[in-house]
N, CA, C and O atoms as a Tinker XYZ file with bonds, in Angstrom:
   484  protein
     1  N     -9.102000  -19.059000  -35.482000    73     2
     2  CA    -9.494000  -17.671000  -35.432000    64     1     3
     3  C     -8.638000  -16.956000  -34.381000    63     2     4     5
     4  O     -8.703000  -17.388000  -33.230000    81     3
     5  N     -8.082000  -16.224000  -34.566000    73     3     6
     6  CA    -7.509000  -15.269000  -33.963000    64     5     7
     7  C     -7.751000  -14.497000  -32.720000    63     6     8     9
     8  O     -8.699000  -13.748000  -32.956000    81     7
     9  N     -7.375000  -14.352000  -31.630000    73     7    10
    10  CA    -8.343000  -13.567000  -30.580000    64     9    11
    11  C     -8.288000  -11.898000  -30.587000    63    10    12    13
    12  O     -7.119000  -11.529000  -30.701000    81    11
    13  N     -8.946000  -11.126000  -30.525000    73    11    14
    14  CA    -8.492000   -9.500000  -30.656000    64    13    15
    15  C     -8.138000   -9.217000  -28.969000    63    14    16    17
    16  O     -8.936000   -9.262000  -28.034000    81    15
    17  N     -6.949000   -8.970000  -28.938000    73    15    18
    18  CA    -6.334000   -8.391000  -27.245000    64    17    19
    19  C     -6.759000   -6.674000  -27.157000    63    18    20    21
    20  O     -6.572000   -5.739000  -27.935000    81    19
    21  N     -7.414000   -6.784000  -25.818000    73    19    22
    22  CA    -8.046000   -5.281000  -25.487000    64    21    23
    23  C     -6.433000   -4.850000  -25.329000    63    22    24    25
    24  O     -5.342000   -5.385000  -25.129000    81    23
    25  N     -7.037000   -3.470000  -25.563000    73    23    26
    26  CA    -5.679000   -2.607000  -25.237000    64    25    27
    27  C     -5.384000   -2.513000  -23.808000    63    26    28    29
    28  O     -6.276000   -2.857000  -23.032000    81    27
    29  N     -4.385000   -2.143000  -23.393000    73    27    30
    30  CA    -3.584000   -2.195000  -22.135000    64    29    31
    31  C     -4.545000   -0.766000  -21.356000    63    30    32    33
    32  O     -5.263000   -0.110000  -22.111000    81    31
    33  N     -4.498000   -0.504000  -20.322000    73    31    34
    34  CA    -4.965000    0.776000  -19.717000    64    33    35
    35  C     -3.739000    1.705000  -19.875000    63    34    36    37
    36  O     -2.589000    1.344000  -20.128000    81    35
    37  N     -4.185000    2.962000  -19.683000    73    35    38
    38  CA    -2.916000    3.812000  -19.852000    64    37    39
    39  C     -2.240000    4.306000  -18.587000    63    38    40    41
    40  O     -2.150000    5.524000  -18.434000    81    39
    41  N     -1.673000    3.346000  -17.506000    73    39    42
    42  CA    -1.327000    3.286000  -16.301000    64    41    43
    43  C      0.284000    3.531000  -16.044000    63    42    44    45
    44  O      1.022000    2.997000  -16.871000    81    43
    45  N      0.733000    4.074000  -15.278000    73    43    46
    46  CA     1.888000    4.194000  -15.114000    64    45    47
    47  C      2.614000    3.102000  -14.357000    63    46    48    49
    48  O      2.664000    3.217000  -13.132000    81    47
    49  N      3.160000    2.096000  -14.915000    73    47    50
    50  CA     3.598000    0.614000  -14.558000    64    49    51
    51  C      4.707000    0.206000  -13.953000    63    50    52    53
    52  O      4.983000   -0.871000  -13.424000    81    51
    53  N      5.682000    1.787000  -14.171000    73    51    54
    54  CA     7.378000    1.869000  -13.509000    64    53    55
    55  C      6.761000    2.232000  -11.721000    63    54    56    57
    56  O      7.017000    1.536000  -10.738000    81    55
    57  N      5.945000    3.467000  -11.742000    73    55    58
    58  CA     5.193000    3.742000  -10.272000    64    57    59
    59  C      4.828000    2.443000   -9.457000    63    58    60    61
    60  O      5.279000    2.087000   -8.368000    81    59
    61  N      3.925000    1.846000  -10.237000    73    59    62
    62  CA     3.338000    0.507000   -9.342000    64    61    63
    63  C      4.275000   -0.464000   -9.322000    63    62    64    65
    64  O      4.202000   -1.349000   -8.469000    81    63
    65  N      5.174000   -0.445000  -10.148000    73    63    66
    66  CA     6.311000   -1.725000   -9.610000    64    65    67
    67  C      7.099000   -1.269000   -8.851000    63    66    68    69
    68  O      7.754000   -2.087000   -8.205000    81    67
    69  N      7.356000    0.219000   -8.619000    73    67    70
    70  CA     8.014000    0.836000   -7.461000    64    69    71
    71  C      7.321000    0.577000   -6.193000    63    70    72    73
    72  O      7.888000    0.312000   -5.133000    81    71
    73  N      6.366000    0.648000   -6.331000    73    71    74
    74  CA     4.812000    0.516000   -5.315000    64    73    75
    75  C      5.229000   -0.569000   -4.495000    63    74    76    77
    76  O      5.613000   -0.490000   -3.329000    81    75
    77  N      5.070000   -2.095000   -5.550000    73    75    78
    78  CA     5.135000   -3.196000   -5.183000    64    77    79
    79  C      6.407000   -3.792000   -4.608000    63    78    80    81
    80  O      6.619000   -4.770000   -3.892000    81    79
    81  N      7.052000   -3.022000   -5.072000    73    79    82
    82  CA     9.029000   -3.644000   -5.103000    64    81    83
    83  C      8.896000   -2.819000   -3.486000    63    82    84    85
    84  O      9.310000   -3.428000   -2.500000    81    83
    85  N      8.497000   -1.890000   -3.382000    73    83    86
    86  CA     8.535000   -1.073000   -2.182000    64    85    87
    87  C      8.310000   -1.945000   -0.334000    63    86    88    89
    88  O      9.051000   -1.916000    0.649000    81    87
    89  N      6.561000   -2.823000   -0.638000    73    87    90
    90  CA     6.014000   -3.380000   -0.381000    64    89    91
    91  C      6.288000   -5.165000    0.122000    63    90    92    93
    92  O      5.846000   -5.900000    1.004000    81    91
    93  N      7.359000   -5.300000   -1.120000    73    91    94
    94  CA     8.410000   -6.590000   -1.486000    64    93    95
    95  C      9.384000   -6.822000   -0.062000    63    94    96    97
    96  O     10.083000   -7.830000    0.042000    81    95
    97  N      9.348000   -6.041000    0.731000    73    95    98
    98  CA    10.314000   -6.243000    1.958000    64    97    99
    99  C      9.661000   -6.967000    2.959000    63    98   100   101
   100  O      8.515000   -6.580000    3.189000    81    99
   101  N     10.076000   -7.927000    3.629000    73    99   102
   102  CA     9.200000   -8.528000    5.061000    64   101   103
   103  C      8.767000   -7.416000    6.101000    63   102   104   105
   104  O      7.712000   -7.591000    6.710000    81   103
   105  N      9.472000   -6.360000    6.322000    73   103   106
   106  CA     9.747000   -5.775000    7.020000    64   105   107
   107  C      8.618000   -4.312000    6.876000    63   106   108   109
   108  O      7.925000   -3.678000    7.672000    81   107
   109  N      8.853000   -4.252000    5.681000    73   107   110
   110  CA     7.986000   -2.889000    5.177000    64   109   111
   111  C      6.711000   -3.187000    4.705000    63   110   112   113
   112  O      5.972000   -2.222000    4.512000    81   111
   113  N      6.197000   -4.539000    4.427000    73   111   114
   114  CA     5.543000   -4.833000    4.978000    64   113   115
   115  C      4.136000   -5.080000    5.879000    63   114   116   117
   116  O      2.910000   -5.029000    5.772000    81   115
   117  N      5.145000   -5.367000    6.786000    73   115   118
   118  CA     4.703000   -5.266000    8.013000    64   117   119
   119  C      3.996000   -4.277000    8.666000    63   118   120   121
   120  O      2.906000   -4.196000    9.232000    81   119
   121  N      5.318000   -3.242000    8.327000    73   119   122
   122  CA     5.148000   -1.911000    9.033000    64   121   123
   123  C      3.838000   -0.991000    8.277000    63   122   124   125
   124  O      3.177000   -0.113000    8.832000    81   123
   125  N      3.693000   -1.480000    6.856000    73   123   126
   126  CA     2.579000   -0.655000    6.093000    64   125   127
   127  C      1.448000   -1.655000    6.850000    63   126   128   129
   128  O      0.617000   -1.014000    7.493000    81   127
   129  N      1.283000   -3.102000    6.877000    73   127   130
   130  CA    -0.181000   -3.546000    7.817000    64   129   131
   131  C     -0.275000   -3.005000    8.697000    63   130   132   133
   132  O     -1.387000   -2.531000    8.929000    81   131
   133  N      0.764000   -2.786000    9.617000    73   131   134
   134  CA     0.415000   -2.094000   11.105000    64   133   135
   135  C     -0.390000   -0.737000   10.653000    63   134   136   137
   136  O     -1.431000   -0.378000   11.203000    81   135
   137  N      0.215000   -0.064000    9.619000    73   135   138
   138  CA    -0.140000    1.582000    9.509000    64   137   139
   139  C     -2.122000    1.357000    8.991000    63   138   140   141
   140  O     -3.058000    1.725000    9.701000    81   139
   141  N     -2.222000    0.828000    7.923000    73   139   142
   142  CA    -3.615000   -0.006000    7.302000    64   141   143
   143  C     -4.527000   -0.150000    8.152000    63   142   144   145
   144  O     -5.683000    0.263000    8.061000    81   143
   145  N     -3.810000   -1.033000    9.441000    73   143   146
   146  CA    -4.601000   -1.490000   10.496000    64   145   147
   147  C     -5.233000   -0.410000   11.062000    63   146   148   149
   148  O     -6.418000   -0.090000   10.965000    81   147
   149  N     -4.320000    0.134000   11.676000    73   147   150
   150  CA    -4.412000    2.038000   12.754000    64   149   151
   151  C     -5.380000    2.486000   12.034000    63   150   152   153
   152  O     -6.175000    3.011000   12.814000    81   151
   153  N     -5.862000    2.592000   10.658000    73   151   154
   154  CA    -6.613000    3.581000    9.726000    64   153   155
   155  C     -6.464000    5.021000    9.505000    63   154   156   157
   156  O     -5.395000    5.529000    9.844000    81   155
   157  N     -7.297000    5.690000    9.033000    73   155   158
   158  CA    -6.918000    7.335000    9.117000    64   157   159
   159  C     -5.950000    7.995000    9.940000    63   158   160   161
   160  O     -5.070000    8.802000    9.641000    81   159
   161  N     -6.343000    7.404000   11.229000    73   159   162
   162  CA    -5.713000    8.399000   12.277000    64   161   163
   163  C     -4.194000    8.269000   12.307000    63   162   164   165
   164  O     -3.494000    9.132000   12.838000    81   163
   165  N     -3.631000    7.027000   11.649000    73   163   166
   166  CA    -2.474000    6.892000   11.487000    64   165   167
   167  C     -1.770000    6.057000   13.200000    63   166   168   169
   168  O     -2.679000    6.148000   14.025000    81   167
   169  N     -1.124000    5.695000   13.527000    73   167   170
   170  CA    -0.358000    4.867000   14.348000    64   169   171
   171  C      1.206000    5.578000   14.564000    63   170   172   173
   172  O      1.893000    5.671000   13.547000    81   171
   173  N      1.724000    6.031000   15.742000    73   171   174
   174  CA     3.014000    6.755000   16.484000    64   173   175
   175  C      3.863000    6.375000   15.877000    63   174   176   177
   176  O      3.453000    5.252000   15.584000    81   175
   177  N      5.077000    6.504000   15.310000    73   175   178
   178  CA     5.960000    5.951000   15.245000    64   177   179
   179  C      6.788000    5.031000   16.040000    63   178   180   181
   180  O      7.534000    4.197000   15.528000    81   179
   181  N      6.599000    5.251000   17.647000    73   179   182
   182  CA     6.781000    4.951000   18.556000    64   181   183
   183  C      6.680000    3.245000   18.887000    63   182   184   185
   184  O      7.570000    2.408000   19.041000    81   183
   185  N      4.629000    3.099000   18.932000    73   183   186
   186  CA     4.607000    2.073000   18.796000    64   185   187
   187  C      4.744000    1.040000   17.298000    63   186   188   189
   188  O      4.653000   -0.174000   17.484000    81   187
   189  N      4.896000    1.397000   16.272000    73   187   190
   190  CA     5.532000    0.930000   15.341000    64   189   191
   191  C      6.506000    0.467000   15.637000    63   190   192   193
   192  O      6.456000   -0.763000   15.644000    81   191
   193  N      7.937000    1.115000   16.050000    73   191   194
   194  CA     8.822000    0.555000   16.433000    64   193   195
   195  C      8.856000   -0.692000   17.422000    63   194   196   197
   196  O      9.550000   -1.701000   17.305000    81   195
   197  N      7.814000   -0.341000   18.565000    73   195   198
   198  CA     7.404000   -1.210000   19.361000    64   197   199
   199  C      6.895000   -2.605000   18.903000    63   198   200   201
   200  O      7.136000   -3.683000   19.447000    81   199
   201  N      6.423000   -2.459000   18.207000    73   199   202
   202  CA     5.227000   -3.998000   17.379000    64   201   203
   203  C      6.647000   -4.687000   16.802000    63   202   204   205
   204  O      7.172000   -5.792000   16.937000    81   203
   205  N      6.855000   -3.934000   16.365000    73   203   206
   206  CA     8.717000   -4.936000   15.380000    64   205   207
   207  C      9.409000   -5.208000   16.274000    63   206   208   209
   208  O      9.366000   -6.353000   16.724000    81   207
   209  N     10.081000   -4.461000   16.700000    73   207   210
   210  CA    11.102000   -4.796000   17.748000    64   209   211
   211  C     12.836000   -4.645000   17.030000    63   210   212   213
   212  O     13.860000   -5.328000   17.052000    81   211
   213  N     12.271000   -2.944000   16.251000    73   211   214
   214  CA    13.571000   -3.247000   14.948000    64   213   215
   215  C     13.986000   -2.061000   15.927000    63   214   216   217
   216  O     13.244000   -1.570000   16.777000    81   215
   217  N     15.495000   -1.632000   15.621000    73   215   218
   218  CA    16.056000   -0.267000   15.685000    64   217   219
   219  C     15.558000    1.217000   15.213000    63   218   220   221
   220  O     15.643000    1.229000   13.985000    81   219
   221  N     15.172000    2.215000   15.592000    73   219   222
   222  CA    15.102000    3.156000   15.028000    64   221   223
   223  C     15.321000    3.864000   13.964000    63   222   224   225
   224  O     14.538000    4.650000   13.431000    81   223
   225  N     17.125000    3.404000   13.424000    73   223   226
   226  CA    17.630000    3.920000   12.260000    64   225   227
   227  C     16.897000    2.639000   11.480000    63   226   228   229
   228  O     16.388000    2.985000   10.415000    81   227
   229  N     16.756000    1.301000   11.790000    73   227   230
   230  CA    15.910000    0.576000   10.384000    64   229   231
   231  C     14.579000    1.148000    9.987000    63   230   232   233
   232  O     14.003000    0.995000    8.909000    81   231
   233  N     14.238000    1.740000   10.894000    73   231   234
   234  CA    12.709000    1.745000   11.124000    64   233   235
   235  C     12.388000    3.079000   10.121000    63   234   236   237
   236  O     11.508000    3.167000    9.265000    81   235
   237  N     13.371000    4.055000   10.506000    73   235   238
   238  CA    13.640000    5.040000    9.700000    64   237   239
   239  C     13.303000    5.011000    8.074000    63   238   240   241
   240  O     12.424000    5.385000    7.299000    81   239
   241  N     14.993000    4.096000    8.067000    73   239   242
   242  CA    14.799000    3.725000    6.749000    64   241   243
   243  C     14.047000    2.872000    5.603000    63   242   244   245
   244  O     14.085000    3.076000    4.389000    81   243
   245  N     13.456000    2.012000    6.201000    73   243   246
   246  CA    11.949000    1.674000    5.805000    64   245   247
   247  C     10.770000    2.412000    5.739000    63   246   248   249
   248  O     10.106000    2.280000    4.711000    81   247
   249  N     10.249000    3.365000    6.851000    73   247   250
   250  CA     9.670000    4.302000    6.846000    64   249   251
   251  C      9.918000    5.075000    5.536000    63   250   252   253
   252  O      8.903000    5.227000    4.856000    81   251
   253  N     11.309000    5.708000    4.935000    73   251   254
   254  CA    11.462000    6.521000    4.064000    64   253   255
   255  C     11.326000    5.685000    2.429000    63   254   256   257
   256  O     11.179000    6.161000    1.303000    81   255
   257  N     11.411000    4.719000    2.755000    73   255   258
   258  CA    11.206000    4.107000    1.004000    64   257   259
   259  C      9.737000    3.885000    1.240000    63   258   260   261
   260  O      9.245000    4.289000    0.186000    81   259
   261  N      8.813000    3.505000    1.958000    73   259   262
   262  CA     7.394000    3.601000    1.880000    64   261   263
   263  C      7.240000    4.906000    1.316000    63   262   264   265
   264  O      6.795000    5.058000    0.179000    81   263
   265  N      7.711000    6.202000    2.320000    73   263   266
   266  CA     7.475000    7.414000    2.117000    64   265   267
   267  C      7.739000    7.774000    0.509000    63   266   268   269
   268  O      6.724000    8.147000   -0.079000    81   267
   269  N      8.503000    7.737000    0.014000    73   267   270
   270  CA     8.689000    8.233000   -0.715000    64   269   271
   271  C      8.019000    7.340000   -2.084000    63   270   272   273
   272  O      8.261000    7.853000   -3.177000    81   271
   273  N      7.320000    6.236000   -2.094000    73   271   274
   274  CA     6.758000    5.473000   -3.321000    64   273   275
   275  C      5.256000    6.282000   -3.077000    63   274   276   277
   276  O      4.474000    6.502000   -4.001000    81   275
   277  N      5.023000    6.658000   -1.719000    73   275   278
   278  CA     3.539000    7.929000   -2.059000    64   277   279
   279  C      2.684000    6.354000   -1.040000    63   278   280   281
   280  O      1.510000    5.992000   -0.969000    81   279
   281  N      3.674000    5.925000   -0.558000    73   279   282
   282  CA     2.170000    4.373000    0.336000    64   281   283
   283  C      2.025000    5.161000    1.220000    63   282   284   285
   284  O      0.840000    5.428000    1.422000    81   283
   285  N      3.094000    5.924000    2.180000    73   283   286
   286  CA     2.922000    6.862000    3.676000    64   285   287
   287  C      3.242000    8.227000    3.668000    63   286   288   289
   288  O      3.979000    8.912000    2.959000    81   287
   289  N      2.191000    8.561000    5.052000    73   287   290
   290  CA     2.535000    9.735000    4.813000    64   289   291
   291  C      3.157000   10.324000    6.546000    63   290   292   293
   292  O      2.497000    9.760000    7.418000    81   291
   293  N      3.634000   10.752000    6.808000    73   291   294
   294  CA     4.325000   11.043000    8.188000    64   293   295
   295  C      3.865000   12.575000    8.569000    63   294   296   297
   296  O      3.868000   13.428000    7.682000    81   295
   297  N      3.468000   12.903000    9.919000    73   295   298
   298  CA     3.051000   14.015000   10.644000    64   297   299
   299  C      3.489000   14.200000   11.548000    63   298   300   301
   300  O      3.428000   13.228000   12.300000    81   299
   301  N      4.279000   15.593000   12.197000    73   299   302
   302  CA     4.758000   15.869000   13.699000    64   301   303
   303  C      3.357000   16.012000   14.124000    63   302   304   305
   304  O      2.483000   16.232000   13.286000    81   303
   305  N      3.095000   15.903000   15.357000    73   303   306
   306  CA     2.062000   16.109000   16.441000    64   305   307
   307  C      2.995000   16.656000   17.411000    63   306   308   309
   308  O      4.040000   16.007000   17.387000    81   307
   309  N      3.016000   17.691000   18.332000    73   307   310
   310  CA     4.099000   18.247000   19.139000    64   309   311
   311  C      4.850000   17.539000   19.156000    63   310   312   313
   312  O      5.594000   17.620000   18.179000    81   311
   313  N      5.136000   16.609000   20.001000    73   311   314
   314  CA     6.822000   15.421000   19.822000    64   313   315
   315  C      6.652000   14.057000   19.590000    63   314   316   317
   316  O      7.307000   13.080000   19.954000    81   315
   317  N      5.456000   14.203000   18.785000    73   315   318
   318  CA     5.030000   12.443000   18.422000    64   317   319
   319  C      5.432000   12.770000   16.925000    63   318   320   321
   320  O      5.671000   13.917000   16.549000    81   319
   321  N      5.462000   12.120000   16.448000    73   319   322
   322  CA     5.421000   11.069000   14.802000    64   321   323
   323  C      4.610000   10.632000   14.526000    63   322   324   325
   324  O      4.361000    9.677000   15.262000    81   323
   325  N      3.510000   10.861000   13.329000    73   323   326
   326  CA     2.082000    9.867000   13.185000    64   325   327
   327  C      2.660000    9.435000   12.100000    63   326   328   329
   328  O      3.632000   10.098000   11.737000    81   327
   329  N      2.319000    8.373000   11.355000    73   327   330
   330  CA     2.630000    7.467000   10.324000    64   329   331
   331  C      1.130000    7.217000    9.668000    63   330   332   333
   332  O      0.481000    6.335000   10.231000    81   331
   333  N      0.783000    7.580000    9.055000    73   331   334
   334  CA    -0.392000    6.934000    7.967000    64   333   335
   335  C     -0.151000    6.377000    6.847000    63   334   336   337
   336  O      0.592000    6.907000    6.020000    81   335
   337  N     -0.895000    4.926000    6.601000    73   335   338
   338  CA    -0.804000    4.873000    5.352000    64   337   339
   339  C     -1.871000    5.103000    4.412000    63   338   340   341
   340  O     -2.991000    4.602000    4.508000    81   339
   341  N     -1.428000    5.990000    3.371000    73   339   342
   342  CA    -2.085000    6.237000    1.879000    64   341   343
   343  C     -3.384000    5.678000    1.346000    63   342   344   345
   344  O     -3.321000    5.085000    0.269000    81   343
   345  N     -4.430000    5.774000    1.888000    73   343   346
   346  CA    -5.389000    4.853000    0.937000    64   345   347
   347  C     -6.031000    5.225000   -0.157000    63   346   348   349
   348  O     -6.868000    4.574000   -0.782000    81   347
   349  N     -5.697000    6.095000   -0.339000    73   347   350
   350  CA    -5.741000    6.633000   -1.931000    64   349   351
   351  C     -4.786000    5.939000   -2.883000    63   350   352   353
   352  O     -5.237000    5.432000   -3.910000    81   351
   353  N     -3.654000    5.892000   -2.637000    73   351   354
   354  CA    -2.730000    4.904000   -3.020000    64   353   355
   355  C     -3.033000    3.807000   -3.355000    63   354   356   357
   356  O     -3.152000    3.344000   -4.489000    81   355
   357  N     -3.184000    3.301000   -2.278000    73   355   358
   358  CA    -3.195000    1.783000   -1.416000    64   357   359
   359  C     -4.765000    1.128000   -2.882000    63   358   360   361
   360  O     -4.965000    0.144000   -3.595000    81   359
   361  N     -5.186000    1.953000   -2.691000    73   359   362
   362  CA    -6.972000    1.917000   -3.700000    64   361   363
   363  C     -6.611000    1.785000   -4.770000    63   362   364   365
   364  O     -7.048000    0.951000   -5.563000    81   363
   365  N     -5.502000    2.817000   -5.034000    73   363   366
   366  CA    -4.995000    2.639000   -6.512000    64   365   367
   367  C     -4.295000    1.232000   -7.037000    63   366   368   369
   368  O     -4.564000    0.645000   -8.085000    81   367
   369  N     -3.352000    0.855000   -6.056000    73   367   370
   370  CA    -2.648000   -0.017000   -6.064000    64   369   371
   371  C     -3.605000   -1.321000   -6.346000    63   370   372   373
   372  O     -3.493000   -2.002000   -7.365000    81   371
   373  N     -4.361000   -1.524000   -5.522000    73   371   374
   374  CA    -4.552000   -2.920000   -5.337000    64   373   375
   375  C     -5.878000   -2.561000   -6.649000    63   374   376   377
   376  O     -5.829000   -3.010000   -7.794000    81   375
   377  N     -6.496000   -2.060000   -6.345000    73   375   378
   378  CA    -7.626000   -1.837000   -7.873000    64   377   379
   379  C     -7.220000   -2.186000   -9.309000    63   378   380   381
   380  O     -7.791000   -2.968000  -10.069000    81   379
   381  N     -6.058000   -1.409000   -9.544000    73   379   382
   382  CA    -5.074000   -1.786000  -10.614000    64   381   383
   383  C     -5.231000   -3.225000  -11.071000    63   382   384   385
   384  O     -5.556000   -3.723000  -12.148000    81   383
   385  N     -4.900000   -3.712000   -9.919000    73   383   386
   386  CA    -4.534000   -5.513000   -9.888000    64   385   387
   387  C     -6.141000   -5.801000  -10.335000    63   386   388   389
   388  O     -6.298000   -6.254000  -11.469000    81   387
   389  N     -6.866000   -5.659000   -9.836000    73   387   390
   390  CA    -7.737000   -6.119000   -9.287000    64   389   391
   391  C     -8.736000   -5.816000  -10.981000    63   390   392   393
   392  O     -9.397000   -6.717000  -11.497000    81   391
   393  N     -8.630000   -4.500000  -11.539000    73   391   394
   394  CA    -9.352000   -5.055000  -12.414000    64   393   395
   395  C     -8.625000   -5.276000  -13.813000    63   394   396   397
   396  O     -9.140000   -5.283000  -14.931000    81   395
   397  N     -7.244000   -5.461000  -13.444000    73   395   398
   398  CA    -6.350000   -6.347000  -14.460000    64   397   399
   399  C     -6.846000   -7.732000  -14.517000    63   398   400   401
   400  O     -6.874000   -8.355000  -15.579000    81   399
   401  N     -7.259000   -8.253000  -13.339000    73   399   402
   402  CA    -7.583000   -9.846000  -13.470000    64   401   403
   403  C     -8.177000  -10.411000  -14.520000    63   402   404   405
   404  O     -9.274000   -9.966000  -14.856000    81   403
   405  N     -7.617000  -11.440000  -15.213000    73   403   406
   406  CA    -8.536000  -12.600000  -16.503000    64   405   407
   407  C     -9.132000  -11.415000  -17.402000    63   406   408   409
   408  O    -10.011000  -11.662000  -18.227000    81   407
   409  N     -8.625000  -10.111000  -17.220000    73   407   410
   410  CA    -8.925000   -9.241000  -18.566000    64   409   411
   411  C     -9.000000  -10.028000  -19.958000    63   410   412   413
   412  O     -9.979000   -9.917000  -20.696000    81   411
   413  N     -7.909000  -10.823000  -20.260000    73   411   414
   414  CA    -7.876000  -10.865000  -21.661000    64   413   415
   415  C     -8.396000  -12.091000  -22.000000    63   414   416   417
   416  O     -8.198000  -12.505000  -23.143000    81   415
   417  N     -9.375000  -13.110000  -20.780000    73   415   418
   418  CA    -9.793000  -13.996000  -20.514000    64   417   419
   419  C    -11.295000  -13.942000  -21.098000    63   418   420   421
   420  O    -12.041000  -12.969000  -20.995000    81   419
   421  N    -11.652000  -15.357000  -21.829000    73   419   422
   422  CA   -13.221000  -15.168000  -21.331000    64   421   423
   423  C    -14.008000  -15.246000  -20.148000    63   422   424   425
   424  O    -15.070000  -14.648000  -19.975000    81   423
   425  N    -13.620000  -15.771000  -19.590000    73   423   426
   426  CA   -14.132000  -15.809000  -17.884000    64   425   427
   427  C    -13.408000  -14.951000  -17.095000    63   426   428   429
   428  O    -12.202000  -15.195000  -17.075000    81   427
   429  N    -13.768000  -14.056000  -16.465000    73   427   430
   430  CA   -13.198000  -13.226000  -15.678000    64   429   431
   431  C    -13.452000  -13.732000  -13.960000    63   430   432   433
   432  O    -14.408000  -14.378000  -13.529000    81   431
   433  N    -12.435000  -13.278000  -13.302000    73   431   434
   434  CA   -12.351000  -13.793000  -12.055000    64   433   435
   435  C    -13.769000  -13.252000  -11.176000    63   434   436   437
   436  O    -14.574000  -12.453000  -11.656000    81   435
   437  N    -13.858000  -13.709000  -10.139000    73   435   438
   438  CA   -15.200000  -12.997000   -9.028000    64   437   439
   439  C    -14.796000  -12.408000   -8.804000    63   438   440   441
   440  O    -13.665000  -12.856000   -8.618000    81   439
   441  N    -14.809000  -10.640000   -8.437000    73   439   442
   442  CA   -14.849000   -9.512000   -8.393000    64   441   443
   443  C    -14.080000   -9.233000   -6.365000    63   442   444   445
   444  O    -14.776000   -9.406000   -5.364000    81   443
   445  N    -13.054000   -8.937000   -6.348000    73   443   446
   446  CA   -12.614000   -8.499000   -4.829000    64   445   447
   447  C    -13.632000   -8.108000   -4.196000    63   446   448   449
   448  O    -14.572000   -7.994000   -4.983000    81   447
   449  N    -13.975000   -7.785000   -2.919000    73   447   450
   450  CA   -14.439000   -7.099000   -1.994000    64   449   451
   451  C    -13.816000   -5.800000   -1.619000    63   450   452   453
   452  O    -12.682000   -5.593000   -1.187000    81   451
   453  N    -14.490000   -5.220000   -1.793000    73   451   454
   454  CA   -13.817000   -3.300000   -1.739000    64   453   455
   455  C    -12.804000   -3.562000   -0.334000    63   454   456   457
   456  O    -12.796000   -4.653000    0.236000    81   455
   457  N    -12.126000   -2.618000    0.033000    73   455   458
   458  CA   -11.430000   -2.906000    0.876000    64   457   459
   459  C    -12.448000   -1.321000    2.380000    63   458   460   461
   460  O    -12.821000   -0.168000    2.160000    81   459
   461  N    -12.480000   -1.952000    3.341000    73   459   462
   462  CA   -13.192000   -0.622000    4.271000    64   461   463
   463  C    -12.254000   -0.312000    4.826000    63   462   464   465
   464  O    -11.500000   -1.209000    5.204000    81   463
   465  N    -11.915000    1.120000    5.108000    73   463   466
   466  CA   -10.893000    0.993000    6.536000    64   465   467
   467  C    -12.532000    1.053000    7.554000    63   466   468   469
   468  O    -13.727000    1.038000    7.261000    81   467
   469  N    -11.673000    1.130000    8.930000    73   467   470
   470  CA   -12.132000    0.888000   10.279000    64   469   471
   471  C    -13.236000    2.267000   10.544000    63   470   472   473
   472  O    -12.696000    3.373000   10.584000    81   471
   473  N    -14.491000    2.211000   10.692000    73   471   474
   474  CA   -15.290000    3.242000   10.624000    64   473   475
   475  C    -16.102000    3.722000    9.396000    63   474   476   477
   476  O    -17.098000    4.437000    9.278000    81   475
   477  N    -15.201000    2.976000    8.414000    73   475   478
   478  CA   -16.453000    3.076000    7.277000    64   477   479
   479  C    -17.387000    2.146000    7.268000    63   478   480   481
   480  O    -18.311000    2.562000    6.570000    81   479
   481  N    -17.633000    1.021000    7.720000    73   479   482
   482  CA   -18.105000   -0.119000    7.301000    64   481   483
   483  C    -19.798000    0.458000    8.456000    63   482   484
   484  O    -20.783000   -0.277000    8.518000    81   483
């Protein structure tokens, strides 16, 4: 007997592999846990740089391919730099995955744990 395959969701799949390919760096990373960690309020650019121990112009340019896949978002504060990352995104992203799992399975996986940032919980 034949199995009937649910249809696919109607998700944009070039975005999230940009997402992920984005994410795919040791480095960037990193720098998106550090931002995750900080929560809302976002984390300096400053000490970002600080926690790595990378150059400025890398830091930059990692910063800008996060930026631009929609994971971060960057703010002047008079002469600071805030760095946040996206959890609207970030929700999207990993949810995606998450209720892709053993879809086309009869047993479906145990269900993730929502993700809190810091102050919701």
């Amino acid at each position: 007997m034949m199995q009937m395959k649910t249809p696919l969701p109607d998700v944009d799949l070039a975005t999230m592999a940009a997402q992920l390919e984005a994410l795919g760096h040791p480095t960037r990373l990193a720098l998106y846990r550090l931002m995750v960690r900080a929560g809302p309020e976002g984390i300096p650019v400053g000490r970002l740089q600080e926690a790595l121990g990378i150059p400025a112009s890398t830091l930059s340019h990692h910063l800008a391919k996060l930026t631009a896949q929609g994971l971060v978002s960057r703010e002047r504060q008079a002469t600071t730099l805030i760095c946040r990352a996206d959890f609207e995104t970030m929700h999207g992203l990993v949810g995606f995955l998450n209720d892709e799992c053993c879809a086309d399975s009869c047993t479906r996986a145990l269900p993730v744990a929502p993700v809190v940032a810091d102050g919701d919980a």
